[in-house]
N, C-alpha and C positions, 0 to 999 in steps of 0.2 A: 504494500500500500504506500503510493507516497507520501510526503509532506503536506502537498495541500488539500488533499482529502484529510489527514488528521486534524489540520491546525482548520478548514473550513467547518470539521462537523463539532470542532471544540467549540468554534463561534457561532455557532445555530444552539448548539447547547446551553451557551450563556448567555443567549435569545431569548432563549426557551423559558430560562429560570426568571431571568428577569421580568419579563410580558408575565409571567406566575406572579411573583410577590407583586409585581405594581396592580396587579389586575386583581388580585385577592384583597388590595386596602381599596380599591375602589369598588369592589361588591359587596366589602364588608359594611363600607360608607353608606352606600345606595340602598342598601337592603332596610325596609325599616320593619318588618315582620322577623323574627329571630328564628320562626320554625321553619321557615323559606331559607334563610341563609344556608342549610347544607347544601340543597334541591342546587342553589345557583351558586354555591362553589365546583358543586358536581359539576356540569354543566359549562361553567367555567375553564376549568381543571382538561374536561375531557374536550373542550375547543383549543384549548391551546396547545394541548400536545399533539392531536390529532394536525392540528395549523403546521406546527412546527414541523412533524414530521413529516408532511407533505409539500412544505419548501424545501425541507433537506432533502429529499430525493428529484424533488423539479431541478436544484442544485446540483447536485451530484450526476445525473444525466447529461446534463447541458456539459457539465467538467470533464467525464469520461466522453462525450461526443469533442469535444477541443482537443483531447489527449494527439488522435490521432484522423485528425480530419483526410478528407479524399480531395488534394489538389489539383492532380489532373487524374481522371479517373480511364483505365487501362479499357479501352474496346475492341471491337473484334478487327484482326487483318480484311483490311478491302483491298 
């Protein structure tokens, strides 16, 4: 595995964590019913990883299609 797939999916991960704490003080804020607070930390929780991991792989497709692009692509003898 190279280098910038590690150090890219270290920085989706500390995306990830961050978009979490900041997003959990502003649902804890928002929320004014307390027995709802789980329901939309759940909710929460399960959109932002789902989010997250669905850039890191748009991400990582797009990295591994770059790795080894087709510049001039090889066709048949005419």
């Amino acid at each position: 595995m190279s280098a910038g797939i590690f150090i890219g999916t270290i920085i989706f991960i500390g995306i990830g964590i961050g978009v979490t704490v900041w997003l959990k003080g502003v649902v804890t804020k928002a929320t004014k019913n307390l027995s709802d607070l789980n329901d939309n930390l759940l909710l929460m929780y399960v959109s932002v990883i789902s989010g997250t991991i669905q850039f890191w792989l748009l991400w990582f497709c797009m990295y591994m299609h770059q790795l080894n692009p087709i510049i001039t692509p090889v066709r048949g003898h005419e």
